[in-house]
PyMOL commands that place a pseudoatom at each C-alpha (Angstrom):
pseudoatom trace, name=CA, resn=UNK, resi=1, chain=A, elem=C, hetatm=0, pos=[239.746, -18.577, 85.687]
pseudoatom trace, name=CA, resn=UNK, resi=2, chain=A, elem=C, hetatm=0, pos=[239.586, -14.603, 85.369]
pseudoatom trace, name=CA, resn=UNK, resi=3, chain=A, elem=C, hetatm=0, pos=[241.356, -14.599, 88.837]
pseudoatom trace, name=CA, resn=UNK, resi=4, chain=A, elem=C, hetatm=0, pos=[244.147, -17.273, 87.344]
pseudoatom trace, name=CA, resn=UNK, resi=5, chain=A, elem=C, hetatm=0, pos=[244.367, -15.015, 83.939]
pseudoatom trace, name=CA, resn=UNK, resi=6, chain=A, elem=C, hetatm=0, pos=[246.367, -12.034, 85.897]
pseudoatom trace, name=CA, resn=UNK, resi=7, chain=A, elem=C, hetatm=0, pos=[248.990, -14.178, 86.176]
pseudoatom trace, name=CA, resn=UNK, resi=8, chain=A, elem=C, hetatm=0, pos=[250.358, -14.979, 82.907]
pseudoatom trace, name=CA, resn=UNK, resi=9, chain=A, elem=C, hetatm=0, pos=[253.803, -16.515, 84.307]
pseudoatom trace, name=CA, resn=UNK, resi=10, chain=A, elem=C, hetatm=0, pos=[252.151, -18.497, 87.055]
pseudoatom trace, name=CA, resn=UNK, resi=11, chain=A, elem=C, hetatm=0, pos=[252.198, -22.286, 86.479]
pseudoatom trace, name=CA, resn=UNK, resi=12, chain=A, elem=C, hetatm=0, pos=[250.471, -24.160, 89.095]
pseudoatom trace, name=CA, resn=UNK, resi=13, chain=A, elem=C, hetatm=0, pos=[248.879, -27.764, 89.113]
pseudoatom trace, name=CA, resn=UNK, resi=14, chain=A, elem=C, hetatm=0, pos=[245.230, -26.301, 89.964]
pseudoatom trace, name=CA, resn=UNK, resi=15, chain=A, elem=C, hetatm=0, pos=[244.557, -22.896, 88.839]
pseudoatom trace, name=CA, resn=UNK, resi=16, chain=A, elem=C, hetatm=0, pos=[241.047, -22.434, 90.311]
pseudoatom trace, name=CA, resn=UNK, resi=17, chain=A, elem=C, hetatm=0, pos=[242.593, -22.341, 93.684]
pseudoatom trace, name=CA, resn=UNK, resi=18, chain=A, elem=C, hetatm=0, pos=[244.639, -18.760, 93.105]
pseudoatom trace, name=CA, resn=UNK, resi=19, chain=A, elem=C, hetatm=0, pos=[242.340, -16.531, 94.755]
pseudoatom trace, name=CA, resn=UNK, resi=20, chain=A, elem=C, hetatm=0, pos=[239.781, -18.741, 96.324]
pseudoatom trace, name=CA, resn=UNK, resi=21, chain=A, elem=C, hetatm=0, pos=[240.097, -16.925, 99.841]
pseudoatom trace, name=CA, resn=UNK, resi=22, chain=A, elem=C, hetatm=0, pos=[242.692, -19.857, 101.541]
pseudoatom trace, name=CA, resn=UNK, resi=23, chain=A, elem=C, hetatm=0, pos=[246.651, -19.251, 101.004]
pseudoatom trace, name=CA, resn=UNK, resi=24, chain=A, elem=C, hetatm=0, pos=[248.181, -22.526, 99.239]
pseudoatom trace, name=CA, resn=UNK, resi=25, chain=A, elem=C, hetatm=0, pos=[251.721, -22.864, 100.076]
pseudoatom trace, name=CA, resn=UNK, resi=26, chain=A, elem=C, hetatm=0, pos=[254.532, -24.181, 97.180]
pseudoatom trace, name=CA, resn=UNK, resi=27, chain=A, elem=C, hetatm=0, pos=[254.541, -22.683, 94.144]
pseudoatom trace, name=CA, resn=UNK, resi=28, chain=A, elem=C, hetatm=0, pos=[250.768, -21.024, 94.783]
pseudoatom trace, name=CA, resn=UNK, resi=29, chain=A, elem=C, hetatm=0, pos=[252.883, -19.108, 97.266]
pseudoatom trace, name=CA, resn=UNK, resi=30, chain=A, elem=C, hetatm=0, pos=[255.263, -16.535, 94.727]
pseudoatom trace, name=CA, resn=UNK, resi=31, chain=A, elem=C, hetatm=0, pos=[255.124, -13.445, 93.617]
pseudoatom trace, name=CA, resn=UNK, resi=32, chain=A, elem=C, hetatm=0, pos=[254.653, -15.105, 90.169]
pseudoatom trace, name=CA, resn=UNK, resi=33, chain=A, elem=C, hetatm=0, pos=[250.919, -16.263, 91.056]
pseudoatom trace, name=CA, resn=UNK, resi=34, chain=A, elem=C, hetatm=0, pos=[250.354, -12.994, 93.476]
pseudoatom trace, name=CA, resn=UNK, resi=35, chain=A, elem=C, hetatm=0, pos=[250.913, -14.579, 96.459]
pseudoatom trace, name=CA, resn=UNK, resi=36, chain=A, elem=C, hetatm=0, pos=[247.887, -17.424, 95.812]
pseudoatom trace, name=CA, resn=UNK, resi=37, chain=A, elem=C, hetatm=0, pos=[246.069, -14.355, 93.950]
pseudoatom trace, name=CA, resn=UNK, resi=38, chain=A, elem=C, hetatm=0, pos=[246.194, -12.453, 97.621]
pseudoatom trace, name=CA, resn=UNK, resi=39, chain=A, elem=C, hetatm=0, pos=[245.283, -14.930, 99.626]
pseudoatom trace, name=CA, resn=UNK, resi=40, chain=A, elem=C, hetatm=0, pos=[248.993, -15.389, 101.093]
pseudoatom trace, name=CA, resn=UNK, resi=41, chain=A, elem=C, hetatm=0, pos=[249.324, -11.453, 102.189]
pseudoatom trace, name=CA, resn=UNK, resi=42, chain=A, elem=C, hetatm=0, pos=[248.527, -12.150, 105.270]
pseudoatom trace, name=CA, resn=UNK, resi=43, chain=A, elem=C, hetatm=0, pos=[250.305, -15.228, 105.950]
pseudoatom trace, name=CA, resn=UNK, resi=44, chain=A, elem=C, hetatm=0, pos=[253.580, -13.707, 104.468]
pseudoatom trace, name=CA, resn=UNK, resi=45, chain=A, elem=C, hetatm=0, pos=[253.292, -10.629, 106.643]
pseudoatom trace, name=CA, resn=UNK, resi=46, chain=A, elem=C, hetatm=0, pos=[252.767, -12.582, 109.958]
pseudoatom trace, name=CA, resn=UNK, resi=47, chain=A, elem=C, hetatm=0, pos=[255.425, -15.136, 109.326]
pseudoatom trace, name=CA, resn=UNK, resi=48, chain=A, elem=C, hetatm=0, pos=[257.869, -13.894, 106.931]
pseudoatom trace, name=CA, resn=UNK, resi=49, chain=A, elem=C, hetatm=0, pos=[260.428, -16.514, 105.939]
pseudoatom trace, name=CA, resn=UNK, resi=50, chain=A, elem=C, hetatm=0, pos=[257.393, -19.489, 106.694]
pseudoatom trace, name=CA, resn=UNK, resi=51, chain=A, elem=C, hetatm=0, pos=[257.685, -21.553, 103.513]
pseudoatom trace, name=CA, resn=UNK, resi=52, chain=A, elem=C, hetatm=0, pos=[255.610, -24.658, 103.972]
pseudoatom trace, name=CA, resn=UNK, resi=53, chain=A, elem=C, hetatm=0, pos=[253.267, -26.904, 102.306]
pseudoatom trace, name=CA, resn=UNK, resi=54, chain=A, elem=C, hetatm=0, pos=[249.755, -26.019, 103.634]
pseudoatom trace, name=CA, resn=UNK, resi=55, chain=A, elem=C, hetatm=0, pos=[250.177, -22.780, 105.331]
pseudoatom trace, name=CA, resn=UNK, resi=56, chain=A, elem=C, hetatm=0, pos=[246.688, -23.629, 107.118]
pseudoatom trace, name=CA, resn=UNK, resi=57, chain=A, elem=C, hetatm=0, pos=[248.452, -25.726, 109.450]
pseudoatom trace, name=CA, resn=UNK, resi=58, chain=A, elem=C, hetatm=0, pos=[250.510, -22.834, 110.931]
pseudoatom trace, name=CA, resn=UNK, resi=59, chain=A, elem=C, hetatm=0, pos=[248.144, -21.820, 114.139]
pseudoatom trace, name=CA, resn=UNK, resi=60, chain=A, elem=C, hetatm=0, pos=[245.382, -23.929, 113.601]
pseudoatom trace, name=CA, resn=UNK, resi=61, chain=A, elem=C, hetatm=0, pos=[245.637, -25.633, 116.972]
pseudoatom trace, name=CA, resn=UNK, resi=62, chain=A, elem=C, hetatm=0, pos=[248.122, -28.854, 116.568]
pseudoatom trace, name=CA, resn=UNK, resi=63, chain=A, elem=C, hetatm=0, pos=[251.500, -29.298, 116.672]
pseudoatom trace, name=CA, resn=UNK, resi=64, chain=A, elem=C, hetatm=0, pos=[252.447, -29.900, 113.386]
pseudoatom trace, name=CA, resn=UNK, resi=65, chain=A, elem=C, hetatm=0, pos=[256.373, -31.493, 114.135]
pseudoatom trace, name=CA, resn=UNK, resi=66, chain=A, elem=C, hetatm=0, pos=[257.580, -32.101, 110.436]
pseudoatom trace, name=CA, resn=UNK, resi=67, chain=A, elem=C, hetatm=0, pos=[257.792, -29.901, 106.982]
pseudoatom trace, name=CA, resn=UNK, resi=68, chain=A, elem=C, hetatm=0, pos=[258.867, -26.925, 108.510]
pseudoatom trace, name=CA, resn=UNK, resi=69, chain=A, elem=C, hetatm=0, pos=[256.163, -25.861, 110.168]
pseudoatom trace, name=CA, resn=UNK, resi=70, chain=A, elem=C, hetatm=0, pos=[257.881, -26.012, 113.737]
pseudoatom trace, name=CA, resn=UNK, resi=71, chain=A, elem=C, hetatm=0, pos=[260.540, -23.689, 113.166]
pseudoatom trace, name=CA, resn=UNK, resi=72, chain=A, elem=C, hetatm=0, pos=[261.431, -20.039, 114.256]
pseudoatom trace, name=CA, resn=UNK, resi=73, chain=A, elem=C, hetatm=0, pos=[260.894, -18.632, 110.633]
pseudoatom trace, name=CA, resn=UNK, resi=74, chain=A, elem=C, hetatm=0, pos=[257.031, -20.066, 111.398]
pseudoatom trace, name=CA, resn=UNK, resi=75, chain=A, elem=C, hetatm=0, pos=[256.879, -19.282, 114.961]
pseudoatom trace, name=CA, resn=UNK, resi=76, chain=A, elem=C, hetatm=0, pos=[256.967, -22.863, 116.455]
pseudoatom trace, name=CA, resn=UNK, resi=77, chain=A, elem=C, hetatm=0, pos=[253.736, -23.364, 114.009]
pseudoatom trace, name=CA, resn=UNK, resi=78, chain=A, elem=C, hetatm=0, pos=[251.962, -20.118, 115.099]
pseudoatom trace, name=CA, resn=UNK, resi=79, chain=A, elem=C, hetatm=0, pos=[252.314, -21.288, 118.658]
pseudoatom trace, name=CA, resn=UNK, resi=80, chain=A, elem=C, hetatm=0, pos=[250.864, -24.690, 118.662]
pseudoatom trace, name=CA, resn=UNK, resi=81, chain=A, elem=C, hetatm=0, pos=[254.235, -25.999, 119.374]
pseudoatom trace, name=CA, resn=UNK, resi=82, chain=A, elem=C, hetatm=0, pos=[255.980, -25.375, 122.276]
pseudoatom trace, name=CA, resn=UNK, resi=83, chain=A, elem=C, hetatm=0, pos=[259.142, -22.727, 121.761]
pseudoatom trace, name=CA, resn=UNK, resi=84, chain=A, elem=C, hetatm=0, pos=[262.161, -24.865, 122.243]
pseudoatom trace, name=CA, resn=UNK, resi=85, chain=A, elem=C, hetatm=0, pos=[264.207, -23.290, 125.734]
pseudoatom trace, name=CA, resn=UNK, resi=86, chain=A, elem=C, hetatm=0, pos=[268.436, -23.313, 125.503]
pseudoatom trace, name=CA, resn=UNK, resi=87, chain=A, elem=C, hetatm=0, pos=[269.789, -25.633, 127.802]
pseudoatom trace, name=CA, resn=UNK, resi=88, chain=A, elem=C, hetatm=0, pos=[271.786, -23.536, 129.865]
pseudoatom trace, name=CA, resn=UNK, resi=89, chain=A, elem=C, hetatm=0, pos=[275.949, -24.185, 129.085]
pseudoatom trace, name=CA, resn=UNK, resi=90, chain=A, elem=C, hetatm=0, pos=[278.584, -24.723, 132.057]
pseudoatom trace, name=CA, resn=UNK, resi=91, chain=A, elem=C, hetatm=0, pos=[281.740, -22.990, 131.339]
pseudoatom trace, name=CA, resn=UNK, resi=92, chain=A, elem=C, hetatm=0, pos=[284.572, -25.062, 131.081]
pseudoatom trace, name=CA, resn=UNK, resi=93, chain=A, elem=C, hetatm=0, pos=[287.439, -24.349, 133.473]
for i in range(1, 93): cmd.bond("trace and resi %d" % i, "trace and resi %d" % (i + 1))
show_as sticks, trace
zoom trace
């Protein structure tokens, strides 16, 4: 709990996972619980804007289609989804 105690104004549901060494997304996730105790740094530098549930899931090989993960902020899920192409638009005459 030493690792949970430097954040006074961090209220999370499991407080033995701040700091454990794996970024939990949601409220782990703020600047109020340091960024999961440090463990989101990374995460939040490489995909800026990336605000989902299990922040695992981003790059870990699968196509993750719903929560967020497949979205520009998150890279298309840190490339395990394909980037969507624009249909090219006619002009009208």
């Amino acid at each position: 709990c030493d690792e949970f105690n430097k954040y006074p104004n961090c209220t999370v549901q499991w407080p033995e996972r701040i700091g454990d060494g794996e970024c939990h997304g949601g409220s782990y996730n703020t600047e109020e619980c340091g960024w999961d105790g440090g463990d989101c740094i990374e995460f939040n530098s490489k995909y800026p804007g990336c605000s989902v549930t299990t922040p695992s899931f981003v790059g870990d090989g699968d196509c993750d289609t719903s929560g967020g993960y497949n979205s520009e902020a998150c890279l298309w899920d840190g490339g395990d989804c394909p980037e969507p192409t624009q249909e090219p638009t006619s002009a009208v005459t």
